[in-house]
N, C-alpha and C positions, 0 to 999 in steps of 0.2 A: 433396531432390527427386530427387536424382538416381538415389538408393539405392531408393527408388517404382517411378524406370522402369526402373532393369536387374532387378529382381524381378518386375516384370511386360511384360518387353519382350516374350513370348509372345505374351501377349492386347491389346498394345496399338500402334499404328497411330506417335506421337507425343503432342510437347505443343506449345503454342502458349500464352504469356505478354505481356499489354498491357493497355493501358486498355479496359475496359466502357464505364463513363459516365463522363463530366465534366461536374459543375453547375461553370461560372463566373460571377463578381457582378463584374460594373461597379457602379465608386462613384465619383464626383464628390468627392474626399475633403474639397474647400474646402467646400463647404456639406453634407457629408453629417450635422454633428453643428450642436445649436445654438448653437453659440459662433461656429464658420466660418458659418454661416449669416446672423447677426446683423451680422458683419464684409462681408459681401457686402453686406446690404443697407445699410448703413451708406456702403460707397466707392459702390456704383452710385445714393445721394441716395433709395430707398426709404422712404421713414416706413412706419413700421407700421401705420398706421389704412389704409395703400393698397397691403398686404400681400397681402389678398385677390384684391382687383385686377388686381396683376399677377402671382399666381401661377394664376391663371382665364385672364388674354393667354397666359401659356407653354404652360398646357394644352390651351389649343385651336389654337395652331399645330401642336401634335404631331400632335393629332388633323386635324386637316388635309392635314398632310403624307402622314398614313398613308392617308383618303381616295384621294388622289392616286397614289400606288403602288400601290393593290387599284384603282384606274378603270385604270390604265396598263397594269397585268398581266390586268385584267378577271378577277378575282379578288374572292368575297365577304368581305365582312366582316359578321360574325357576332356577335351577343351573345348570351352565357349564360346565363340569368335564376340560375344554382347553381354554386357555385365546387368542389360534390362530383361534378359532370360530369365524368369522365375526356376530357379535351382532345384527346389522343395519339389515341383512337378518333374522333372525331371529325371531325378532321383526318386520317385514314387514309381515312376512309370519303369526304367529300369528292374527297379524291387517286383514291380509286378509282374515283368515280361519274364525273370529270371527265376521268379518263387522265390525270392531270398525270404528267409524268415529270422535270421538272426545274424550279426557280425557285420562285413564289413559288405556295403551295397556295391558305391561306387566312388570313383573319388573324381569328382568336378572341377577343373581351374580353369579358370580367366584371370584378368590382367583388368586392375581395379584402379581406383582412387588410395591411396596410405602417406602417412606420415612416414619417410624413410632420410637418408643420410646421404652426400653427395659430397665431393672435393673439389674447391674451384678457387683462382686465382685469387688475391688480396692487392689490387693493384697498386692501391696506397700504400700497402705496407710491404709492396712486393713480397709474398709472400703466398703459400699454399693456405688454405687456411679449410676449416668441417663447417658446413651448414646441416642444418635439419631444414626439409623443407617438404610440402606436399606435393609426392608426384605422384607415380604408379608403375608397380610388380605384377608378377603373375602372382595368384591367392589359391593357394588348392583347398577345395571344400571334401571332408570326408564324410560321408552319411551312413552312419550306424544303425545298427539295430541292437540293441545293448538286456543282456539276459536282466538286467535291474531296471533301467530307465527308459528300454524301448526305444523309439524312434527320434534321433537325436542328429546333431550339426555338428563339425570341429571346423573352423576355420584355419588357416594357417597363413601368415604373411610369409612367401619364400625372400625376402629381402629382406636385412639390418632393419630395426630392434626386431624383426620375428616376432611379434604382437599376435596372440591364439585369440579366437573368439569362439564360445561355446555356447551353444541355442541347448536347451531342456526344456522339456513340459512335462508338467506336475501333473496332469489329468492322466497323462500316455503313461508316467511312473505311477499311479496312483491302479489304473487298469491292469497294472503284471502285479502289485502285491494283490488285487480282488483275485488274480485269476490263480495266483499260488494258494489263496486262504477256499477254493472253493465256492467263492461271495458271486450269485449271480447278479449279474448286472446289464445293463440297456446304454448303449453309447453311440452317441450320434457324432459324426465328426468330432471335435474337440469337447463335447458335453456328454454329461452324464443325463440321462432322464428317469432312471431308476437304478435304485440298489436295493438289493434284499435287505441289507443288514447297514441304513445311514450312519449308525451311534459308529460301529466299526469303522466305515469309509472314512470318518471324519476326524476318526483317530490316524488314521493311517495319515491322511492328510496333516496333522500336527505333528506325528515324526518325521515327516521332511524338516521341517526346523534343527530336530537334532543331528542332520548330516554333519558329517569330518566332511566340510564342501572342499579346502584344501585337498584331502587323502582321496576326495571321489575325482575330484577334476585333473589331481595329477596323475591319475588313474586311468582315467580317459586320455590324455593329452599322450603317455608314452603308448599307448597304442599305433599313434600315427604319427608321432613325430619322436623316433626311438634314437635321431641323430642327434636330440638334442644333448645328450647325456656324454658327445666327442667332439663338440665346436668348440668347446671353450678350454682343451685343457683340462689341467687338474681342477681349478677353478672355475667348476664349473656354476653358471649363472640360477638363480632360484626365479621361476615365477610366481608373484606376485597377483593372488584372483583378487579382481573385484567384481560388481554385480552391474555394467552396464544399464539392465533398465530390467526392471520386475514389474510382473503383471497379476495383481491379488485378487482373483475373482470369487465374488459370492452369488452363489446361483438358486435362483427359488425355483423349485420344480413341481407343476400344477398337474393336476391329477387328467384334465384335460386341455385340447387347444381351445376349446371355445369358452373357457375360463377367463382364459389370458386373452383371448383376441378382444374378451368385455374390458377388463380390466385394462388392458395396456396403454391406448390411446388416451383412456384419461389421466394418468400416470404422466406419459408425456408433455400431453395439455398443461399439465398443474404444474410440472417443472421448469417448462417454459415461461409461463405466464408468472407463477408467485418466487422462485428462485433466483434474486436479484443477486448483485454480486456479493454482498457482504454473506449471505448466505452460502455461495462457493468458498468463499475464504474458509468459514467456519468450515464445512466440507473438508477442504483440505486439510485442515489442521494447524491455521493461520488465522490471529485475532484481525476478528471484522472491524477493520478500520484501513479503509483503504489508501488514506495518505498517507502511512507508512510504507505501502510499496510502489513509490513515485515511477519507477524503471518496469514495473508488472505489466503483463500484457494476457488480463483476463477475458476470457470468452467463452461464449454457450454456442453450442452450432446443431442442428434440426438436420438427421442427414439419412438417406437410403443407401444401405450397405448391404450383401449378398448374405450377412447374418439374421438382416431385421430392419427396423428402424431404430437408429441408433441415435442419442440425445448425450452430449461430448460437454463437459465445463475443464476446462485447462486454464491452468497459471504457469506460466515458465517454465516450460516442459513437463509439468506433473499434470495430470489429468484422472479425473473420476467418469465413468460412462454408464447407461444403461441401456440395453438393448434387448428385444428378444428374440430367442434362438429355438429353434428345430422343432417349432411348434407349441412347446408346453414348456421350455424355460427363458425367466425373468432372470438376465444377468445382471450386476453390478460389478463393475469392477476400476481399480484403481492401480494406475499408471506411474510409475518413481523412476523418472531419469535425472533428474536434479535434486540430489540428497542433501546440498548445502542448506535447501530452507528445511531442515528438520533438524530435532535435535535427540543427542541421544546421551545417555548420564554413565561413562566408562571411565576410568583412570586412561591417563594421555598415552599413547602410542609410543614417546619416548621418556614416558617413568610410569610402567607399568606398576612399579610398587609405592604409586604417590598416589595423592587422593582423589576422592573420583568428583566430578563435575562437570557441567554441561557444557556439552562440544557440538558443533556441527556434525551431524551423520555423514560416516564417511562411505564412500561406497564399497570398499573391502567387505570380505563374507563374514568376517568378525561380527559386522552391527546388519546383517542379514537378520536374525531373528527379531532385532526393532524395527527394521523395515517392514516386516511382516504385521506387526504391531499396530506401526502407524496405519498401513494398510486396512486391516481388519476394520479400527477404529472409523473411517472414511469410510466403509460401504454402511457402517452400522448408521453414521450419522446420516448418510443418504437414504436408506430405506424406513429411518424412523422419522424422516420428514416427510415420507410417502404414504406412513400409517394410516391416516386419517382418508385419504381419494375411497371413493366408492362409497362410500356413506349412505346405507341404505333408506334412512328416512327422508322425506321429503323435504324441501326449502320451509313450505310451512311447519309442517310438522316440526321440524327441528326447532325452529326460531317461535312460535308460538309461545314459549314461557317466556323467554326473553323479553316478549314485546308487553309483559304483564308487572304491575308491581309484584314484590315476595318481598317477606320478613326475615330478616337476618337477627338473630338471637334477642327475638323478643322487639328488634326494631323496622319500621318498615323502609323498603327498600325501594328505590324507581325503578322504573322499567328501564329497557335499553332503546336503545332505536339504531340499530346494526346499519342501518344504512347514514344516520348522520355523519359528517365530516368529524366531529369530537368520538364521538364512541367510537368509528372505522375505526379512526388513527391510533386508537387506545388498543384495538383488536389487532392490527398491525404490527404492534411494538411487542405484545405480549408473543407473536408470531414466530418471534422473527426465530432463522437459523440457530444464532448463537445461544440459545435459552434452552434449546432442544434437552441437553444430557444434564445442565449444571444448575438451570432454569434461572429467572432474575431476581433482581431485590428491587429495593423502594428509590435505590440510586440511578438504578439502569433504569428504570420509564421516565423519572425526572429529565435525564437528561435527553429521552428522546423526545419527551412530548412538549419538556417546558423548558429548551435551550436559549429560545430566543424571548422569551417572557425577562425580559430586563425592568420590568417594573416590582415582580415579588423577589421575595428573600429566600434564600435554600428554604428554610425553614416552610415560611409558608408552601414551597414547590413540594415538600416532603410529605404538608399535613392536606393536600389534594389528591395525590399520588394514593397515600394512605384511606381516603374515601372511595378513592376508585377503586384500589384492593379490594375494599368489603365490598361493593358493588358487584366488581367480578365473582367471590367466593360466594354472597349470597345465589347468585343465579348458578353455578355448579360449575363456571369457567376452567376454573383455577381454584388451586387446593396451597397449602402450605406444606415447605416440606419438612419433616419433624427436625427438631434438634436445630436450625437453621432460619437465617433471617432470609431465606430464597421461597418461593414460587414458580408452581409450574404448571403448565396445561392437564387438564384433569383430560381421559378418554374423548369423554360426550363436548368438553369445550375443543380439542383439537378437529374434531368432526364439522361443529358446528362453525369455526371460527373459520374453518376451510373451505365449508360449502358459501360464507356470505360473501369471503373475499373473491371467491372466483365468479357470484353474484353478480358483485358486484363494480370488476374489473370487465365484464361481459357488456356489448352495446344490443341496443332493440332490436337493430336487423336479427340479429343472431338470437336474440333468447326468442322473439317471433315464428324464426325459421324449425328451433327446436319444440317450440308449442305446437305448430302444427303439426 
């Protein structure tokens, strides 16, 4: 990322990196499955035949409750008759018709798709017997305007487990601490396009990580749901946050639109075109080797969106995107619904005081700050693969020494020929994604260039490989990295190696059409 902005610190203002959005799910974990569910109604003396009963008492104290806070607030509450109503417009337009500027807007329900709990006959086993199964309740949505986080979501299931879902945006939080510190600032929809004081914004932006996200969301949740704390008795049930799906955006902001309008299209171009899949993987945060994820279903999609044009790479529900927005910003950002492919190094959830080792990321707010991580990690890999587009010297100009012998310490060196099939494919491999932050050795080109050479020996594959090095470092490709048997793209070779391969993946029509 960082190799992005001193190549275009010209045309560009800064960057700013944090959270977009965070969906989180409150879960009741004791009754959220039908095993804990059956065990609940089992200690609290429930029979199932008066299952209905009393999950009918729960739901209408909720709805009651909530009554009570929309008379309090004198705030409507509203039903949907269509769960394809955009809510967010709705409740904007509300907020606006009424001047609400802070507390509670309005509170929304309709009657959705949910996971919920039902009692029905066992005919084999004559017998009553609890399913879980997918039906649908009425969901009340509360829409805030919160003195700390701004314009916010609560969802609420009024039906068993009562499952909370809570929408925040880091940018909408990030805008009430600029406007408490005095910090002037420029915001366009969900984007920032100037701040007085970046170093500031970006700090603020990394104290969201140290939120008590328990202490903030259960904070938020007895706002609107104050019943919950007399449904259960003494015993009463704890929810459980996890983080549904986080959205980690990093945004380059250009000092003009006609910066970005030059820049962006070949941006796109280059990630279409040279960003194969093993380069997504790497992106994500997954060794490029794609027969390890036999069941994966990776893809790049070219798409017009009412932000931009937006260029999407996803793997199994995680995705990284770039798009640009409101004129004068280059987004990056990455997408985490499926935490299972990531890993994270904590002591285990049930032996907190045992030792720590790598686990699967769970989606709990606990490994929140490594998801932020990962995240960070994934726009940086994507915009350092972007460093090199826009190369201001010319095709010749560039390739011009290349195509010349040079001496390499005291010994002479061959030319290249950028476009032959051997050198391409050498320029290829030293290219590729995965080389980008850790760069390769003598082992990694062997095996790309010379896997099917079943006539030499390791040995010899190692001592061609090793010619070709000095080859490349003679001409200023590639540099070595200190201390280390690795290699990696020097500035002027990342430039050069960009401009030949999009050369040279280019047909006549096309480079014709652009001569003219």
């Amino acid at each position: 990322m960082q190799s992005f902005l001193s190549h275009h610190e010209q045309q560009i203002k800064g960057a700013l990196s944090g959270f977009d959005w965070l969906r989180f799910r409150g879960t009741l974990r004791w009754i959220a499955n039908r095993e804990g569910m059956s065990i609940w109604l089992t200690r609290t003396g429930i029979l199932y035949k008066h299952f209905k009963e009393y999950a009918l008492g729960l739901t209408d104290r909720i709805k009651q409750a909530t009554q009570q806070i929309a008379d309090q607030a004198d705030r409507p509450i509203q039903y949907l008759n269509s769960s394809n109503l955009r809510k967010e417009t709705v409740a904007r337009e509300i907020a606006a018709r009424d001047n609400i500027t802070e507390g509670l807007v309005c509170v929304l329900t309709c009657v959705e798709p949910c996971m919920t709990f039902q009692v029905g006959p066992n005919r084999a086993k004559k017998k009553l017997e609890l399913r879980a199964h997918n039906g649908k309740c009425l969901h009340q949505y509360f829409y805030l305007i919160d003195p700390q986080l701004g314009w916010l979501n609560i969802r609420l299931q009024t039906w068993l487990p009562f499952t909370v879902k809570v929408v925040i945006n880091g940018r909408e939080w990030l805008s009430r601490e600029l406007v408490k510190r005095d910090i002037a600032f420029e915001r366009r929809d969900n984007c920032f396009v100037d701040v007085a004081d970046l170093e500031l914004a970006q700090q603020l932006l990394d104290e969201q990580l140290k939120t008590d996200w328990t202490g903030l969301l259960n904070r938020l949740l007895w706002q609107v749901h104050p019943a919950h704390a007399s449904l259960f008795g003494d015993e009463t049930l704890h929810y459980y946050w996890s983080a549904d799906e986080t959205e980690w955006a990093s945004d380059v902001m250009f000092k003009s639109p006609s910066a970005l309008d030059l820049l962006y299209p070949r941006l796109v171009k280059h990630a279409m075109a040279n960003f194969a899949g093993d380069d997504v993987l790497r992106f994500l945060g997954k060794r490029p080797f794609t027969q390890m994820l036999r069941t994966a279903e990776l893809t790049s999609h070219l798409g017009k969106r009412h932000e931009g044009i937006r260029i999407k790479h996803a793997l199994n529900g995680n995705s990284v995107k770039m798009y640009d927005k409101q004129d004068t910003l280059l987004r990056v950002e990455t997408t985490i619904n499926n935490t299972r492919q990531k890993k994270v190094y904590p002591t285990s959830e049930a032996d907190p005081d045992g030792p720590l080792k790598y686990l699967p990321l769970r989606k709990g707010v606990a490994d929140l700050h490594r998801r932020a991580e990962i995240s960070q990690k994934c726009n940086e890999r994507y915009l350092e693969s972007l460093a090199a587009v826009d190369a201001e010297p010319s095709l010749a100009e560039t390739t011009q020494t290349l195509c010349q012998r040079t001496e390499w310490k005291g010994r002479s060196v061959r030319a290249l020929n950028p476009l032959n099939g051997a050198d391409a494919k050498l320029m290829e491999a030293i290219n590729r994604g995965e080389f980008t932050l850790l760069g390769f050795r003598n082992r990694d080109l062997c095996e790309l260039l010379f896997s099917e050479e079943t006539s030499l020996t390791e040995k010899q594959k190692m001592t061609k490989v090793t010619r070709l090095l000095r080859l490349l470092r003679a001409h200023g490709l590639i540099q070595k990295i200190s201390r280390t048997h690795r290699y990696q793209l020097t500035q002027q070779g990342r430039q050069t190696i960009t401009a030949l391969l999009a050369a040279r993946r280019s047909n006549c029509r096309k480079l014709s059409e652009l001569a003219a």
